[in-house]
C-alpha positions as CSV (number, residue, x, y, z in Angstrom):
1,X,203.6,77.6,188.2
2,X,200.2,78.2,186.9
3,X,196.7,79.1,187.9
4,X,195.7,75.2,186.8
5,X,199.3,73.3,188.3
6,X,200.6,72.8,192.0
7,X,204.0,73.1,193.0
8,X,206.5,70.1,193.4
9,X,205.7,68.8,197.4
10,X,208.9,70.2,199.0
11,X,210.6,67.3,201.5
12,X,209.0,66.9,204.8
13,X,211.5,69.1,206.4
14,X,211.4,72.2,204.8
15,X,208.2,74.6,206.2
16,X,205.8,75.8,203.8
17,X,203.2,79.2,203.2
18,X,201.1,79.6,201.1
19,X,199.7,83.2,200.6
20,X,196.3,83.0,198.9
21,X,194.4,86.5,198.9
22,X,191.1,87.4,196.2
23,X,191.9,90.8,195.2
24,X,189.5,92.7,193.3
25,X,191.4,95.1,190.8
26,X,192.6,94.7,186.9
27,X,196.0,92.0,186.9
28,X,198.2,94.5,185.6
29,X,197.4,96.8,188.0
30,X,198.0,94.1,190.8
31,X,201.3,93.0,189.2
32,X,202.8,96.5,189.3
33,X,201.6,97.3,192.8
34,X,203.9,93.7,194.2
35,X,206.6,94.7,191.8
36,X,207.7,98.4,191.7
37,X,208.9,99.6,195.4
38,X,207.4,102.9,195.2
39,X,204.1,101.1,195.2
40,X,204.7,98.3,197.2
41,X,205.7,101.0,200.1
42,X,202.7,103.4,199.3
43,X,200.4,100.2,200.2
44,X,202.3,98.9,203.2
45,X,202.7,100.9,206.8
46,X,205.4,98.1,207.3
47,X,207.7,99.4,204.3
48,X,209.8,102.3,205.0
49,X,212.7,103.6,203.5
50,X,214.4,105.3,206.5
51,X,213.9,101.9,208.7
């Protein structure tokens, strides 16, 4: 999926979310943040290792 496409409509009976948030920091940046753990649980109180 891209910036300038939509998804394929899932079937009626399947529930959907869509997660749409403005950000303002450099992409790479952002992209590193969702994808490495260490980072992803230094920016969430609801991450934690011991839990």
């Amino acid at each position: 999926m891209t910036a300038l496409t939509q998804p394929a409509a899932a079937p009626a009976s399947y529930p959907e979310l869509v997660w749409t948030r403005l950000i303002a920091a450099p992409r790479d940046k952002l992209f590193k943040a969702w994808t490495q753990p260490e980072l992803l649980m230094q920016g969430s109180a609801t991450f934690r290792r011991d839990a």
